[in-house]
N, C-alpha and C positions, 0 to 999 in steps of 0.2 A: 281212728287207728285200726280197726277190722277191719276199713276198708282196702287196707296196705298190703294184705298178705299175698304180695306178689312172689313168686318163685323166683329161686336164684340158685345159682350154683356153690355148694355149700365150701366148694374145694377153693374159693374168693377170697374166703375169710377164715382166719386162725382160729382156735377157742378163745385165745387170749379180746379179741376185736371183737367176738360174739357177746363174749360176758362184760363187756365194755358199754356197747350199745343196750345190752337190754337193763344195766342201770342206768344210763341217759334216755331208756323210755319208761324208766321207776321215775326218775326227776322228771318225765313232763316236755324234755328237752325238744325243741322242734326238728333239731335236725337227727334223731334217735331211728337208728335205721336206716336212714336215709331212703326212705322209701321203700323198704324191702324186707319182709317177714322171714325169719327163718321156715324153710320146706319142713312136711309134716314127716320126713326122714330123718331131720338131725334130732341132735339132741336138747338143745337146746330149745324145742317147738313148746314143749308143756310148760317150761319158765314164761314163755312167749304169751300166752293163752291162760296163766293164772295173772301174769301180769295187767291184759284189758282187762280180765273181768273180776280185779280184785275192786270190792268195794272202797275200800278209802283210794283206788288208782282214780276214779269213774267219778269222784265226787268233783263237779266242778264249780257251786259255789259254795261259799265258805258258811254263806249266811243260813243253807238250805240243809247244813251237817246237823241231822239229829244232835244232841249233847246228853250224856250220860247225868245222875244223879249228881254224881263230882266231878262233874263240865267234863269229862275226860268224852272224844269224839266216839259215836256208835256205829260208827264207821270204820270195824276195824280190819286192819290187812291181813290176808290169808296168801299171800301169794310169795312169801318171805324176804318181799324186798321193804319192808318196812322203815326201813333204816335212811330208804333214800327219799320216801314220800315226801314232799313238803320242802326238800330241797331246795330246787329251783320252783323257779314263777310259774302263773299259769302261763301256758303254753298263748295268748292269744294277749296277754300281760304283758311277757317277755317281748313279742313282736312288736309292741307299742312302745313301751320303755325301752327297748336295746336292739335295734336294728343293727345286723349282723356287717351291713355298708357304711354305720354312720360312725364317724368317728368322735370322740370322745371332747366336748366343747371346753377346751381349756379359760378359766378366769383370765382378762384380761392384764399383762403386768404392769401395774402403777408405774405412772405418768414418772417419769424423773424430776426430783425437787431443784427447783428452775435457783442458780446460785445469785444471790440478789448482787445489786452492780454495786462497785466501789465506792464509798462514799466521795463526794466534787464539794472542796473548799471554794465558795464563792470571793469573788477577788475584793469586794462591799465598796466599789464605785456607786454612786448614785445615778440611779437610772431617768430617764426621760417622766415625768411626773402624769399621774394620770387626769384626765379631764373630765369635765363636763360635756354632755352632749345634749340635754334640752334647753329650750330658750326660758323657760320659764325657774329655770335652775339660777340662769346668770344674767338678765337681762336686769339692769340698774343694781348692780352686785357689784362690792366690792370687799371681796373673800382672800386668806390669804390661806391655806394647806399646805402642812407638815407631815406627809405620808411618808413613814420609816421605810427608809431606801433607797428614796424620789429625791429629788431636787426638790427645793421649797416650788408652788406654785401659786401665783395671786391672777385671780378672777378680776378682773377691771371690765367693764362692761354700764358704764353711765351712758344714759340717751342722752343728757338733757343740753346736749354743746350745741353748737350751729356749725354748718357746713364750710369746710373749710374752703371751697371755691367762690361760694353769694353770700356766706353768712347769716343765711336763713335757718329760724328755727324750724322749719317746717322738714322734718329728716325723719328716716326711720329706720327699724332693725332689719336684716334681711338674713342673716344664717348664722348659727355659731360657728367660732374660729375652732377646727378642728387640728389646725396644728399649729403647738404653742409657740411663741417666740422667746429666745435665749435673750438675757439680761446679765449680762458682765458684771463683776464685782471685783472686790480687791481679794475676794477667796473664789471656792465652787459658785458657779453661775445663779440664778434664778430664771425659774420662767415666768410669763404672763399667756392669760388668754382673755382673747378680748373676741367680740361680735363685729360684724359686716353692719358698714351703713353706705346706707345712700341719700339724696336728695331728693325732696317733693314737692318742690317748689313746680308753679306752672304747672297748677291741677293736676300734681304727681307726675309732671312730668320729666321732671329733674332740671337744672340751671346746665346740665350739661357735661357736670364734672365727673370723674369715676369714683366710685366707691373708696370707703376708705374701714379701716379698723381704730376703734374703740380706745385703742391705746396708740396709735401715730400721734405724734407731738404735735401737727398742726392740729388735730382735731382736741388733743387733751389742753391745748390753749387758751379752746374759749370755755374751759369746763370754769366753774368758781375756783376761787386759789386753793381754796382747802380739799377740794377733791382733786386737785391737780398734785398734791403732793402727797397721796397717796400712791402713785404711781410712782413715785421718788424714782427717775427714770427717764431717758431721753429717747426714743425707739426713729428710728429717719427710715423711712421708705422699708425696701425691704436689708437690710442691714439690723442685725441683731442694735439691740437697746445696750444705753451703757449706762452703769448705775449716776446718780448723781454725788457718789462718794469720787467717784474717777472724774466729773466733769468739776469738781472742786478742785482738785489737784488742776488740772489743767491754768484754773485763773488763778492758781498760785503759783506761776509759770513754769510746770513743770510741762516736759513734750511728750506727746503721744507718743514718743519710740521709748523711752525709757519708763512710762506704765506699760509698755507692751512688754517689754523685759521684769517690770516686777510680776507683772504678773504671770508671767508662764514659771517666775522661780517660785512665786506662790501655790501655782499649780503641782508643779515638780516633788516642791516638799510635802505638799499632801499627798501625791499618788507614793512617796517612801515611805507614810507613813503607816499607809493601808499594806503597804507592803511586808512590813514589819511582823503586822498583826497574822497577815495572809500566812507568814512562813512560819508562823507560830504556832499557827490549826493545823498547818502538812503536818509539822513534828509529833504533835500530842493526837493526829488522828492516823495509827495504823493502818494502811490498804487504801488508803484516799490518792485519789489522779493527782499529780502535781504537775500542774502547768505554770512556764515560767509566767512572772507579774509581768502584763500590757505596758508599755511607754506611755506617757502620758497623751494625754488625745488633746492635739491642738486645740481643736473646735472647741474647748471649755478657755481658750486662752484671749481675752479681751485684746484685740489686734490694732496698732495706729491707723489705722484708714477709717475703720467704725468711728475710733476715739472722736478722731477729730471731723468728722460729719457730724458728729452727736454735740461735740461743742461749738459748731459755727450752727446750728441751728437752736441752741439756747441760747446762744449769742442774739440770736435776728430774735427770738421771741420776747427778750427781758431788755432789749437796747433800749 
């Protein structure tokens, strides 16, 4: 600060601006004067000059202030700006904590509370049932799972039949069946999963025939009777399977077109009756999506083409 007493022209500044800065150089202020000492002709020079060299002006750390018997500092002011000492920071303080460029880092304002989504009435169809995927889960298994939501699923997976092309027992497992086949009824469908076999006959090298699955009717043929009716089920190539409640109807000479009609009315009257329930949760559930109830999905509907493939091949197995 002595080393500031630069000259200026006194006719600059008012009295009112002189006694302005020399208590913003009582507080410490860095920008006090702005660089420039009042001349040893004004009046204001002797305020100027008891100012630096008043002892509590000159103390710069705090730790280094003598302290009186009753802590009161021994450092006291003679210079009559007393009032402003201690005011502002230290001078070298202030530049650290409040840069005169930096602007002031506002809290960032919380995130907006994200509005959770509507509640969605599921329409409670039965969905496609889940499976097994290793062999050692399903191989000579026969499982039947009730998984809430699913369609029932039965696990059929006996090795111990013979080849339906040589009739050799010499056969074995080659993959599990990852997508199940539909089994018609006189209600909702059933499904089955069965495994991949092949023939090994001719030192594995097969009779020549193509693979076949676990639950095809030729193959579930040569199974013993009593594992063959666990399967309770006709399944022909790739053609969904038809229960054997439906292939009974048929030899009590009813036609395949008119099980094909009960049963899509049996389908029909279930998908009204989920409906019922479905329109019952919109009402009792406030703010919930209402989407109109699905038509019934053919594909759960037991069709006369399947029917009767599925009965002219129990026909040729039990003639």
């Amino acid at each position: 600060w002595k080393s500031r007493k630069i000259p200026c022209q006194i006719n600059r500044k008012t009295d009112t601006i002189w006694r302005r800065d020399l208590r913003d150089l009582a507080r410490r202020r860095p920008n006090s004067l702005r660089g420039m000492a009042p001349p040893q002709t004004s009046k204001f020079f002797d305020d100027y000059n008891k100012i630096i060299n008043c002892p509590a002006w000159n103390k710069t750390d705090k730790s280094s202030t003598q302290q009186t018997l009753f802590g009161k500092s021994a450092d006291k002011c003679n210079c009559g700006y007393e009032e402003y000492h201690g005011t502002q920071k230290d001078h070298w303080e202030h530049l650290r904590s409040a840069q005169p460029w930096e602007a002031p880092v506002e809290a960032p304002a919380p995130a907006p509370t994200a509005k959770p989504p509507p509640p969605e009435i599921q329409f409670g169809i039965p969905k496609v049932p889940t499976l097994l995927k290793h062999k050692i889960d399903v191989r000579d298994v026969n499982k039947s799972f009730n998984n809430e939501g699913e369609f029932p699923l039965l696990v059929f997976c006996y090795t111990c039949g013979k080849c339906p092309h040589c009739g050799t027992t010499n056969i074995t497992d080659t993959s599990v069946n990852l997508t199940p086949k539909i089994i018609y009824t006189s209600g909702w469908p059933r499904f089955v999963q069965g495994m991949g076999m092949k023939c090994c006959s001719n030192g594995g090298a097969g009779c020549g025939g193509p693979g076949w699955q676990t639950f095809e009717s030729t193959y579930v043929a040569s199974l013993p009777l009593d594992l063959q009716l666990k399967l309770n089920a006709v399944i022909v190539g790739a053609s969904g399977g038809i229960d054997m409640e439906l292939i009974m109807r048929m030899r009590a000479n009813n036609t395949a077109a008119s099980i094909e009609d009960t049963s899509r009315a049996t389908i029909t009257r279930l998908y009204a009756a989920l409906e019922v329930v479905y329109n019952r949760k919109v009402a009792a559930t406030p703010g919930c999506i209402s989407v109109p109830f699905p038509a019934i999905n053919e594909f759960f509907v037991a069709k006369a083409v399947a029917i009767m493939k599925a009965f002219i091949r129990d026909y040729i197995n039990n003639k």
